[in-house]
C-alpha positions as a printed Julia matrix, in Angstrom:
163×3 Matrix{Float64}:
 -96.2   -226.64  -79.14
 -93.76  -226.23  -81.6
 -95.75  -223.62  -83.57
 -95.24  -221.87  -80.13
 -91.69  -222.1   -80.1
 -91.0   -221.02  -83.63
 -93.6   -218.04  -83.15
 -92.02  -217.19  -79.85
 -88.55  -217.09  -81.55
 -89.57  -214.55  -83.89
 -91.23  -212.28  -80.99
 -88.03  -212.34  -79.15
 -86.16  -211.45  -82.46
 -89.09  -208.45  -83.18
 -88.52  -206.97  -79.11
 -84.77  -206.9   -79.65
 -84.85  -205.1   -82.73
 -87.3   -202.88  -81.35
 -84.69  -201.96  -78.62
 -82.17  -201.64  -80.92
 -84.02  -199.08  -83.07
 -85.13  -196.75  -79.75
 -81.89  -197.52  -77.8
 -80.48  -193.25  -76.99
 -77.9   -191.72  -78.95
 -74.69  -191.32  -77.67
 -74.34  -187.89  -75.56
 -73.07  -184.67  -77.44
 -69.97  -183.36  -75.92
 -68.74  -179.75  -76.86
 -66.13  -176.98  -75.0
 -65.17  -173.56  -75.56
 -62.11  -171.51  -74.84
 -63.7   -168.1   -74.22
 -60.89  -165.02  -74.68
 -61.33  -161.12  -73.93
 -59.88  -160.49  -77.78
 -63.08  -160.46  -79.84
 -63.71  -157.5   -81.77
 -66.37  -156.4   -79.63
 -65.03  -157.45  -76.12
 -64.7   -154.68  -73.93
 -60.73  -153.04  -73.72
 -58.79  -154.04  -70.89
 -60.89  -157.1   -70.24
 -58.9   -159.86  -68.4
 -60.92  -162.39  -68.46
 -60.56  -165.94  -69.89
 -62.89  -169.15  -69.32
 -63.38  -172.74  -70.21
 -66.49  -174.04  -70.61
 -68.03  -177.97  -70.78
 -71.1   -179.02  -72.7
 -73.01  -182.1   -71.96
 -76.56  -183.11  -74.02
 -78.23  -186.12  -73.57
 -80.83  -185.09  -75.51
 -83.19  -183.98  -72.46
 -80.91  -181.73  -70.48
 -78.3   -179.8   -71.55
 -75.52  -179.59  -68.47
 -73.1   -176.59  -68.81
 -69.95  -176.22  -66.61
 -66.91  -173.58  -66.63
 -64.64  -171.68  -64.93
 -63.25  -168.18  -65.77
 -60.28  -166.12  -64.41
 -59.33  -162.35  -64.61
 -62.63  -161.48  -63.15
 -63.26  -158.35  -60.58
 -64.12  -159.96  -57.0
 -67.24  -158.4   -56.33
 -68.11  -157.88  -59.86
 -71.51  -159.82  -61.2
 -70.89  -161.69  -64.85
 -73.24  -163.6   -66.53
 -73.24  -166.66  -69.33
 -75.04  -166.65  -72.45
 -75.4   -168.91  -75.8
 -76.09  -167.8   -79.24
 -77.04  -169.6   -81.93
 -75.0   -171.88  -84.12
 -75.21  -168.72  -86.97
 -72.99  -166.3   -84.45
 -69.39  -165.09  -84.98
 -66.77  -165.85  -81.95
 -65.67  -162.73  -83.1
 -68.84  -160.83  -81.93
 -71.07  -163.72  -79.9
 -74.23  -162.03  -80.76
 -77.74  -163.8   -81.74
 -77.78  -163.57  -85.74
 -80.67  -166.13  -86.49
 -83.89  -164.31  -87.45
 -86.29  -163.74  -84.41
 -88.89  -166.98  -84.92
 -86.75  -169.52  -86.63
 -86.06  -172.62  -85.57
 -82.59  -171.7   -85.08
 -83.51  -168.08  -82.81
 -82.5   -169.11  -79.49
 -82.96  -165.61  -77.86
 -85.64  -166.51  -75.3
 -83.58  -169.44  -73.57
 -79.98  -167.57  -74.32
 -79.26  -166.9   -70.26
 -77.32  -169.96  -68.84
 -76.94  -168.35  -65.6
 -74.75  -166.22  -63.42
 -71.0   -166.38  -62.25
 -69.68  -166.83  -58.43
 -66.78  -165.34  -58.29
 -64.38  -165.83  -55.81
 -61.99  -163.04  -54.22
 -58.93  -164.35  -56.24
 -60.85  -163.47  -59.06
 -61.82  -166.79  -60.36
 -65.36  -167.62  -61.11
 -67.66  -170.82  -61.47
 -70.88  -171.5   -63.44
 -72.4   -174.62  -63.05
 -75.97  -175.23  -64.58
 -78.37  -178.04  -66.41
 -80.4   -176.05  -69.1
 -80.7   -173.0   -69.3
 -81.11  -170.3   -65.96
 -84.47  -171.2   -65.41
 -83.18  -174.99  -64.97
 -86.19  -175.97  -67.69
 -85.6   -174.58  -71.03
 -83.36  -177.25  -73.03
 -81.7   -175.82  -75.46
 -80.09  -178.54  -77.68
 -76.19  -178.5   -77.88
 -76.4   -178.65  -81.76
 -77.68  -174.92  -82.06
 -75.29  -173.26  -79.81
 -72.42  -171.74  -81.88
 -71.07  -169.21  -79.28
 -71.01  -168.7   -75.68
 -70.0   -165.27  -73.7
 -69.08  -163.77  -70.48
 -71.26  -160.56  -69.76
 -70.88  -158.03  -67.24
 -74.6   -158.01  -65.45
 -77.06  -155.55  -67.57
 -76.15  -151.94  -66.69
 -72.48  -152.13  -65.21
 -70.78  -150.61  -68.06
 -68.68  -152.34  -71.43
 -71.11  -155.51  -71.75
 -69.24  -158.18  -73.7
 -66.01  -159.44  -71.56
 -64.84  -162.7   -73.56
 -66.55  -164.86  -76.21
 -65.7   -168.13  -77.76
 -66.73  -170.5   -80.29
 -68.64  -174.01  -78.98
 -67.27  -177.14  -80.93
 -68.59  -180.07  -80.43
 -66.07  -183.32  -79.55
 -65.83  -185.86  -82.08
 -66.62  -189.41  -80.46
């Protein structure tokens, strides 16, 4: 019986490290102050957002507002990879690499409300199943939807919190 005991002690002491070693990594926390003053925003833009990153390692949840925007007016969100310039927020990592995140770069689309404000609220990516992890997302933008004129609206750099 007491072989029992002294072999049972060590299994309990075996699980618990076990847990220990797969127990989750703290999230990954990140914001961005987007401005309309990059060097390739369009002139006259208005518009500034704040944006929230959340990665648990399985979804990536992405929240923000944004004012100076046209009631009426569609906008979109994108991220580029952790190579692009704030200055620019265009994909720089070589199509293929394991930092390219072109295919999964759409976070989604802006509501915005007749004061001017808008809201984008979304857990991946658009298509709610690509995760893209928070780790290779350097820059985020505010686009004007594809074929309404000056593109890029305001663009800012993604830094992650410390803990």
């Amino acid at each position: 019986m007491q072989k029992w005991t002294w072999m049972g002690g060590w299994l309990v002491i075996a699980l618990l490290a076990a847990m220990v070693e797969v127990e989750a990594d703290p999230p990954l926390r990140a914001t961005a102050a987007l401005v309309p003053t990059c060097g390739s925003c369009a002139p006259g833009s208005e518009i500034e957002a704040e944006m929230t990153f959340l990665d648990n390692g399985h979804n990536l949840v992405v929240s923000g507002t944004a004012e100076g925007m046209v009631p009426g007016t569609v906008y979109r969100s994108l991220i580029y990879d952790i190579q692009s310039d704030p200055d620019d927020c265009v994909a720089v990592a070589p199509p293929g690499s394991e930092d390219d995140i072109r295919p999964t770069m759409l976070l989604g689309f802006r509501r915005v409300r007749p004061d001017g404000r808008g809201t984008l609220t979304t857990i991946n990516t658009n298509d709610r199943q690509d995760y893209v992890p928070l780790d290779k997302i350097g820059t985020v933008s505010v686009r004007l939807a594809p074929g309404m004129g000056p593109n890029l609206q305001a663009c800012g750099e993604v830094l992650l919190e410390d803990d």
